[in-house]
C-alpha positions, 0 to 999 in steps of 0.5 A: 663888255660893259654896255653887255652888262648895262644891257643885262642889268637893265633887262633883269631889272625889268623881269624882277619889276614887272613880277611886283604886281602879283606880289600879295599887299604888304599885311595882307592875312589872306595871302598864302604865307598869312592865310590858308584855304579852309581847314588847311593852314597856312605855310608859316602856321604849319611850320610854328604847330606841326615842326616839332611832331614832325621833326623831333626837333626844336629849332624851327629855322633848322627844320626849315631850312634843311628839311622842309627847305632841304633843296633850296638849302643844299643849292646854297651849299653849292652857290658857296662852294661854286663861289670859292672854285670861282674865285680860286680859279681867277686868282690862283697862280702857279708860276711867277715871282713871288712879290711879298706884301709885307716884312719876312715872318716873325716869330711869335713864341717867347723867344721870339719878336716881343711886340707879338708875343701878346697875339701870338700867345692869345691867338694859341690859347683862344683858337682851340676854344673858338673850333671847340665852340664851332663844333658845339654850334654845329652839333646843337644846331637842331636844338637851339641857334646855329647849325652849319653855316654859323658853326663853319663861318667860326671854324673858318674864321679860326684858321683866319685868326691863324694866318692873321697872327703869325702868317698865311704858311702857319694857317696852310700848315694847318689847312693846306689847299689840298685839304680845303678842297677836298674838304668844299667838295666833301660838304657837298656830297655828305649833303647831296649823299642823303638825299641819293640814300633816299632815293635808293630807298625809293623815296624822293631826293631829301626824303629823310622819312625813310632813312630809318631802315639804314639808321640803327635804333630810329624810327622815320621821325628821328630818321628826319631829326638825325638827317638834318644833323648830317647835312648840317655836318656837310654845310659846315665842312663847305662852309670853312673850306671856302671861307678859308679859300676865299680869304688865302686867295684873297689875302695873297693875291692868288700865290698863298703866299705872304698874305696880308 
């Protein structure tokens, strides 16, 4: 196995090196992403003028990376939640017994161990704040920095805090495996879901344009501004699904039990 891998480590290295030729010269104004071909602009100075009229929507990251690059985008999604079904499928056990990785819980109320009162109270205190702040990045998203995969890393991280400040049973009581599943795949089918919508509207995969004939009080412009929020909702909810699982799996070595 190992001289498979030198082997197809090697053969991929010179497939990617024998491609740097074509490359256009580093500064080059008159390359495709630099210069455009007459009257016709280039990509990059398409996006800065026209994204906006196009769109509705300020933040040219977002319009680009889920309208314009709408298909590379959702593919992303699906390399996330592919990652965290991998990685639940190498570690996870169902049988055995359970070896705990550190002491029994403590208990972090008032009442409880003192030497974690301070985590335990600011962690309750913070963790509402850091979901609520989440959820604005993904809702604002299209308007100013953020979107999907900023807000579900924040909202992930969230019910990380959780399981970190008391223990992983307190975060899966919140965000049980049942739930983090369904909800990756979910992710994946609200953004997969608008571009079948289009379809069935007789447009492309992903063509947004149309979608204002099933969107209430919108016309083809807003339909892509609305759009690109609903498929941001769904990057998100992959995003903290497998953020959380890769950390649970991770943390206790497949069991989601103890943790760390």
């Amino acid at each position: 196995m190992k001289w498979f891998g030198l082997i197809a480590t090697v053969f991929t290295g010179i497939l990617l090196l024998s491609a740097v030729p074509d490359f256009a010269k580093f500064g080059d104004p008159n390359s495709p992403a630099n210069g455009g071909v007459g009257d016709t602009p280039s990509v990059s100075q398409y996006f800065i003028t026209d994204t906006y009229k196009d769109t509705k929507v300020p933040n040219l990251v977002t319009a680009v990376l889920a309208d314009y690059r709408g298909y590379d985008t959702m593919f992303e999604t699906v390399v996330i939640f592919a990652a965290g079904i991998a990685i639940f499928s190498i570690l996870r056990t169902f049988s055995g017994p359970v070896v705990p990785s550190h002491p029994p819980t403590v208990d972090t109320s008032v009442n409880g161990d003192h030497q974690r009162i301070i985590i335990g109270m600011t962690c309750r205190m913070i963790i509402p704040i850091i979901q609520l702040f989440a959820l604005y990045v993904v809702a604002h998203g299209h308007h100013s920095p953020g979107g999907g995969f900023q807000g579900g890393v924040i909202l992930g991280a969230s019910f990380i805090l959780v399981a970190l400040a008391k223990d992983l049973n307190a975060a899966l009581g919140r965000f049980s495996e049942k739930r983090y599943l369904a909800l990756g795949s979910i992710g994946v089918i609200i953004y997969a879901g608008f571009g079948l919508a289009a379809q069935a509207l007789q447009r492309n995969f992903l063509d947004y344009e149309i979608l204002h004939k099933i969107m209430p009080a919108t016309d083809p412009i807003m339909a892509r501004s609305h759009s690109m929020l609903g498929v941001e909702v769904g990057v998100a909810f992959t995003v903290t699904a497998i953020m959380f699982a890769i950390y649970a799996n991770l943390s206790s070595k497949g069991r989601l039990e103890q943790g760390l």
